[in-house]
C-alpha positions in Angstrom: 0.0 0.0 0.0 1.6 3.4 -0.9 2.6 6.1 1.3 1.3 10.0 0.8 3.8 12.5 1.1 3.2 16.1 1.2 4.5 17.3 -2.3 7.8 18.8 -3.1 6.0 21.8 -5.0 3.9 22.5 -2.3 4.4 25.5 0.1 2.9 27.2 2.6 1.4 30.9 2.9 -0.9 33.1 4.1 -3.4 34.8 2.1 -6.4 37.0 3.6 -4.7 35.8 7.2 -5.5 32.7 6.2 -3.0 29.5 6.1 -2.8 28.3 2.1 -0.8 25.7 1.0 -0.7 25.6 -2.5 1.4 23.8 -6.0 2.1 26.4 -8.2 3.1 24.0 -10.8 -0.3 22.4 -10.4 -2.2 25.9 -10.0 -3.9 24.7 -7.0 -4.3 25.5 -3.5 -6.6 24.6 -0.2 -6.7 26.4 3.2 -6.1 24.9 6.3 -6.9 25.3 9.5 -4.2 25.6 12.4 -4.5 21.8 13.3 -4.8 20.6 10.1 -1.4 22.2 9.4 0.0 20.4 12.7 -0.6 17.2 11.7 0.2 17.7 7.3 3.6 19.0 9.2 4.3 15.8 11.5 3.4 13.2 8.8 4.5 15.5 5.7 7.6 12.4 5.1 5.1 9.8 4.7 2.2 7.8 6.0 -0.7 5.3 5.0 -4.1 6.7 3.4 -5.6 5.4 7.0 -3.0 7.3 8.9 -3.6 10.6 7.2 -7.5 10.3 7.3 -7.2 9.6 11.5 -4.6 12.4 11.7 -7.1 14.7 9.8 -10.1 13.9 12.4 -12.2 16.8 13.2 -9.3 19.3 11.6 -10.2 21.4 8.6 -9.7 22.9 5.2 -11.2 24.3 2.4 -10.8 24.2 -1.2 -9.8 27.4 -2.8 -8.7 26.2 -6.6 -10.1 27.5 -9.3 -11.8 24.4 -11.6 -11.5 26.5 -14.8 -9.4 29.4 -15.2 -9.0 31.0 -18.5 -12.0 33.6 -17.8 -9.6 36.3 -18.3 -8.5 34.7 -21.5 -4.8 36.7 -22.4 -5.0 38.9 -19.2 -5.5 38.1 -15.3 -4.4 35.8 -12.7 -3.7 32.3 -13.9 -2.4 31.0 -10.9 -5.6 28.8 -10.2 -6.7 31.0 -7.2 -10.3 31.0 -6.4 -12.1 34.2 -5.0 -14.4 32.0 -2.6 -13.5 29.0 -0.6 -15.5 25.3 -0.9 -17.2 23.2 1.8 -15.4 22.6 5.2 -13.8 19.2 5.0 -12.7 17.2 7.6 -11.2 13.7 8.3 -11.1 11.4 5.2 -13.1 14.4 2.9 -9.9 16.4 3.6 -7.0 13.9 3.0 -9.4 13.0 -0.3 -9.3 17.1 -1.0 -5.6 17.1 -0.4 -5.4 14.5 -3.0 -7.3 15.9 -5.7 -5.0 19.0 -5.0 -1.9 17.6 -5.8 -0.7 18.4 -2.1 -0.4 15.2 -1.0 0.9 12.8 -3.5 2.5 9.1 -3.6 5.8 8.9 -2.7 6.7 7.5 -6.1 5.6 10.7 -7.5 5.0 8.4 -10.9 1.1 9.8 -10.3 2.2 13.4 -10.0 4.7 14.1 -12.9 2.2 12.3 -15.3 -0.1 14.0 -14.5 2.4 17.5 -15.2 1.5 16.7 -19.4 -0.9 17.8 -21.9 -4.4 17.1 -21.7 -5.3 14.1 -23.9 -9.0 15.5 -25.0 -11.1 18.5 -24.5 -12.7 16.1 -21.2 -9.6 15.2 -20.2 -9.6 16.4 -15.7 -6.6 13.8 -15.1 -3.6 16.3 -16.8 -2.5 19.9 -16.3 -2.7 20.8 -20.2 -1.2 23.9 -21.3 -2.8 27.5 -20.7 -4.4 27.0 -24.8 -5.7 23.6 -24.0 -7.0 25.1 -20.5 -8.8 28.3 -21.9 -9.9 25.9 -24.8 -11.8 23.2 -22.5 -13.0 26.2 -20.6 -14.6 28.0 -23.6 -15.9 24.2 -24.3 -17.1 23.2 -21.2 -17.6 26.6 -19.1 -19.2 28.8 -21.6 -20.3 26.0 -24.3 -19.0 27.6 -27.3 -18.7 26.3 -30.5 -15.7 26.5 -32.5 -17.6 28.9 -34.9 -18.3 31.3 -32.0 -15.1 31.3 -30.1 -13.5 34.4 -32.2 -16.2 36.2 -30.5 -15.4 35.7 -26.6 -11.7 36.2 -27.4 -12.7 39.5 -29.2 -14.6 40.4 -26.5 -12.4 40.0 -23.8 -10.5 42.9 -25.1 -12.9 44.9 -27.1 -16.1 46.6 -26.3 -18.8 44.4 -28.5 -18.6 46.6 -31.4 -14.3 46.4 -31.4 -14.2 50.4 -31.5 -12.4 50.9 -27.7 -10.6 48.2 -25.7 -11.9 47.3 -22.5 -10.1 48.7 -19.1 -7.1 46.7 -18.2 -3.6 46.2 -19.2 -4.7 45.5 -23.1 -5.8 49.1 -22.7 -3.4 50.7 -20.2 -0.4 48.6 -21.2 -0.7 47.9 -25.0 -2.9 50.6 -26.3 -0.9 53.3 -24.1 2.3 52.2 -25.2 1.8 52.1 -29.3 0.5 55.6 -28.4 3.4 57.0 -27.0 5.8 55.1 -29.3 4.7 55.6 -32.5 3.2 59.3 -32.4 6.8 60.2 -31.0 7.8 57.6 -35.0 7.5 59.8 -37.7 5.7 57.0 -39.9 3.9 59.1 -42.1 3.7 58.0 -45.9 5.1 54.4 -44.7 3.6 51.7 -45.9 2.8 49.3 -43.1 1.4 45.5 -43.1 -0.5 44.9 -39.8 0.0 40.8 -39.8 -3.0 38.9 -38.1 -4.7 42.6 -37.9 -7.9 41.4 -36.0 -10.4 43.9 -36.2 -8.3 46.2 -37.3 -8.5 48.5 -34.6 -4.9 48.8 -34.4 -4.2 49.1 -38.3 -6.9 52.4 -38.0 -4.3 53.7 -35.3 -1.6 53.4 -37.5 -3.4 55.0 -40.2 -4.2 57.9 -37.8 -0.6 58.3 -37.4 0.1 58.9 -40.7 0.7 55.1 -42.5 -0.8 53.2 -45.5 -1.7 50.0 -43.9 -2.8 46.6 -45.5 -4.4 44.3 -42.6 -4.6 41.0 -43.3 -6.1 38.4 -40.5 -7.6 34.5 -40.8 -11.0 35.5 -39.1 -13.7 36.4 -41.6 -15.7 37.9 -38.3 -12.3 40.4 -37.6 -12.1 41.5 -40.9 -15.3 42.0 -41.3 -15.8 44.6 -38.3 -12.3 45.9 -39.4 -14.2 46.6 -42.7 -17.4 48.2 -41.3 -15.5 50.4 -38.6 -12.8 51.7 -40.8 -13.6 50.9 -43.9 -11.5 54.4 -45.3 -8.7 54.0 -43.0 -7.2 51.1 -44.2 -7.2 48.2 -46.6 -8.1 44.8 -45.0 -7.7 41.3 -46.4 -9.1 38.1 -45.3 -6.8 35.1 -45.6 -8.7 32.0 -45.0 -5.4 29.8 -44.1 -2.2 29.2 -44.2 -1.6 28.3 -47.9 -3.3 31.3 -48.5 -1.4 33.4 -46.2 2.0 32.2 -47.8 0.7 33.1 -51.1 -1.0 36.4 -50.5 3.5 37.2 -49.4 4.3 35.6 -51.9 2.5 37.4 -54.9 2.1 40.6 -52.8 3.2 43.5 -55.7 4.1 46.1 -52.7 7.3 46.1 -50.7 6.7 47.4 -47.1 8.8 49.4 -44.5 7.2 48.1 -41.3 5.2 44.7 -40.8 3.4 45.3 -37.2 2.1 42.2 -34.8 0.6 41.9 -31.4 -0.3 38.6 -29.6 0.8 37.3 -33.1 4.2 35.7 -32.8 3.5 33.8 -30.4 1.0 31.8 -32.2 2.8 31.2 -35.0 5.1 29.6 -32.7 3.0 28.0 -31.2 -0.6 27.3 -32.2 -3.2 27.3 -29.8 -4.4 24.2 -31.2 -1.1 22.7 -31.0 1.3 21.0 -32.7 4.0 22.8 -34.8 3.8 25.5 -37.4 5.7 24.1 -40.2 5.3 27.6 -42.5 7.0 29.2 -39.7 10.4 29.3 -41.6 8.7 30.1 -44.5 6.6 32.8 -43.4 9.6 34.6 -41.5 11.8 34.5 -45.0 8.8 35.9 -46.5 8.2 38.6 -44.1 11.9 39.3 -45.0 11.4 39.5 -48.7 8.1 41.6 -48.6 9.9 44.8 -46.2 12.0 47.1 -48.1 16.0 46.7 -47.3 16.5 47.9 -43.6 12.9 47.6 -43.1 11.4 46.8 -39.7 9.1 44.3 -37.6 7.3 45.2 -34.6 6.0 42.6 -32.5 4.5 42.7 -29.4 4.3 39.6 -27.0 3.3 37.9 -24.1 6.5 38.3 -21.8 7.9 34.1 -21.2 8.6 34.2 -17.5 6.1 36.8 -16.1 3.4 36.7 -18.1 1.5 33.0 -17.6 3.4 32.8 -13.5 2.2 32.2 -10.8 1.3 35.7 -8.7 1.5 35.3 -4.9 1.4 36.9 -1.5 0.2 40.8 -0.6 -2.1 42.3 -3.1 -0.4 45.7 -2.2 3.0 43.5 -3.0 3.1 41.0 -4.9 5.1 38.4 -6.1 5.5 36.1 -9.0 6.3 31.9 -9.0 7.8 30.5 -11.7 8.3 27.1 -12.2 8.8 26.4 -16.2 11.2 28.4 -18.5 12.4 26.2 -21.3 11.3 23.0 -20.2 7.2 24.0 -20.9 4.5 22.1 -19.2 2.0 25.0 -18.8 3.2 28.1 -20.6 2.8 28.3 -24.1 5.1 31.6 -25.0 8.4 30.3 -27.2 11.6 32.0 -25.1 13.4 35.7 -25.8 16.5 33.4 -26.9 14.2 31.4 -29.1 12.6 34.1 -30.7 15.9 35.6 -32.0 17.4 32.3 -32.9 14.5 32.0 -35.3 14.5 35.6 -36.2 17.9 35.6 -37.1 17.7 32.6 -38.9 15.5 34.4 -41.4 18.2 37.6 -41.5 16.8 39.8 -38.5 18.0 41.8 -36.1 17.1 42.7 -32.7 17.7 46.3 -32.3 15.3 47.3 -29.7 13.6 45.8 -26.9 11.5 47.1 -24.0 8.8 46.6 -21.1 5.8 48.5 -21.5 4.8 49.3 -18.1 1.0 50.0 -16.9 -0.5 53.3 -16.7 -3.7 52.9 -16.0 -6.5 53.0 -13.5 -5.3 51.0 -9.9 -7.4 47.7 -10.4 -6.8 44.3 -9.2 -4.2 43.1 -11.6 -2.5 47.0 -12.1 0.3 46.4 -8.9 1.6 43.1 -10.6 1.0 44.7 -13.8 3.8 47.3 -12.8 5.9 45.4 -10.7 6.6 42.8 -13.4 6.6 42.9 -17.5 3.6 41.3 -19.3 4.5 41.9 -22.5 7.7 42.2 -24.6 8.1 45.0 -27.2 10.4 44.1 -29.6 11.9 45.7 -33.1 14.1 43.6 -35.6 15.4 44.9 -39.0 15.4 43.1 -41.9 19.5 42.6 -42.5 21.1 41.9 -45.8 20.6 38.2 -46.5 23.9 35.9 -45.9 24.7 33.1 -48.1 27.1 30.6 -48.0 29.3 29.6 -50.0 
């Protein structure tokens, strides 16, 4: 019969002077009562399943994990925490709690790293998944979208519904602000500017404002088509329907560019939400090199790889962040700063700026995490002379 050990992820904090113990790598947590913590301390090296439910005997917890978190889609708090507790549980209900936590695992620990993997199927409750696969079975099961209506919820958790203003929060007082300050300050006026994966073009009409001819081109019909409606003299926008499509629109594209401009893009071209590999990535990066004009730049702005998807802990007024995957991904999905340029340079770019837009917004519930750590990367490569080899 096998042991239950308290986990080696697992540690102990207070939160709204209440004891947490909680597994950032499995984004779950339960709060426990003073005696309950006595006796998870004296037995944390070991004991039977009977042992642990006597020791557990009228002492208490709560459950305080989030089943499904993804509500906030690219924005918010994805460490698992819950804003309300569960049931008291005591005795067997607890150690059985515990369990389902990932706070007490076998000693093994065979059950615990498999369950640190990709989820198998949208149903799938027995694996962590990545944060796509999460928000994906949330948007499945949670909200009961269909495939057809997801472009909708993601729009809308950054846009108002008609996509003319983005909603409070650090799309609006992080992004938004800082393509403000940094490109009225650009004199791009008369530039001609591609706004890859555009969206609803709200961002290509800000451009355009600015002074820029901009071409948006995006694989939602739905984003286009608002992009169309809302600003349908500020900029020219192009549905491409896939990937073939996409590579062929570069391809036979009769315009050379000085800036290609991307937010939240990158990183799914690295890696899809619906997973698996890219395998135009290559090919799209030497095509974004052979459509910009020599010397011409990309803009990108993206999800920050060690900040952005970490845990956040302790004092609202001062928080701090968990990390517990970098290159070895179980959770995150963003590819790596040194990843990134590897392939950028690969396709003859440069890196010759890089920053972290900081929040300037409202205070709101996320804004003192928002400022004490990067979100996002802003990042500007130039398109270098190709190098051949002999």
């Amino acid at each position: 019969m096998s042991n239950y050990i308290l986990c080696p992820d697992a540690f102990l904090h207070m939160r709204d002077d209440k004891w947490m113990l909680s597994n950032p790598r499995s984004r779950t947590h339960v709060t426990l009562h003073k005696e309950a913590l006595e006796s998870i301390s004296a037995f944390s090296c070991g004991v039977s399943e009977r042992m642990w439910t006597k020791s557990l005997l009228k002492k208490s917890g709560q459950d305080c994990t989030q089943e499904f978190y993804g509500a906030d889609s690219l924005h918010g708090d994805h460490s698992g925490l819950s804003q309300g507790l569960g049931a008291l549980k005591e005795g067997e209900e607890l150690f059985q709690l515990l369990v389902k936590r990932w706070l007490l695992v076998k000693e093994d620990l065979k059950d615990y790293y498999s369950f640190l993997s990709p989820l198998e199927s949208v149903l799938d409750r027995s694996h962590l998944g990545t944060f796509h696969q999460r928000v994906g079975q949330y948007m499945t099961i949670q909200k009961r979208l269909k495939e057809d209506e997801r472009w909708r919820w993601w729009h809308d958790q950054k846009f108002s519904n008609d996509g003319k203003e983005i909603r409070p929060g650090p799309y609006k007082y992080i992004q938004e602000d800082f393509i403000n300050n940094y490109f009225s300050k650009k004199n791009i006026k008369g530039l001609k500017v591609l706004d890859f994966g555009c969206g609803n073009g709200f961002y290509s009409a800000k451009l355009a404002d600015f002074g820029a001819k901009v071409v948006g081109v995006d694989a939602a019909r739905e984003l286009i088509e608002i992009a169309k409606k809302n600003y349908p003299n500020k900029a020219q926008f192009i549905h491409l329907k896939n990937n073939d499509e996409g590579l062929y629109f570069l391809k036979q594209c009769p315009q050379k560019f000085d800036i290609i401009f991307m937010q939240d893009v990158l990183l799914l071209l690295f890696k899809p939400a619906k997973g698996g590999v890219l395998n135009i990535l290559d090919q799209l990066l030497n095509l974004f090199h052979c459509v910009l004009k020599p010397m011409g730049k990309l803009y990108t702005m993206e999800p920050n790889s060690v900040f952005y998807l970490a845990g956040r802990y302790g004092n609202p007024q001062d928080p701090y962040a968990v990390v517990t995957e970098y290159r070895d991904q179980v959770f995150n999905v963003v590819p790596t700063l040194t990843h990134i340029i590897e392939k950028m340079g690969q396709a003859d770019f440069g890196l010759i700026e890089y920053q972290h837009p900081e929040y300037r917004g409202a205070r709101g519930a996320d804004s003192i995490y928002n400022n004490k750590y990067c979100i996002w990367d802003f990042m500007c490569f130039v398109a270098l002379e190709k190098q051949y080899e002999s």
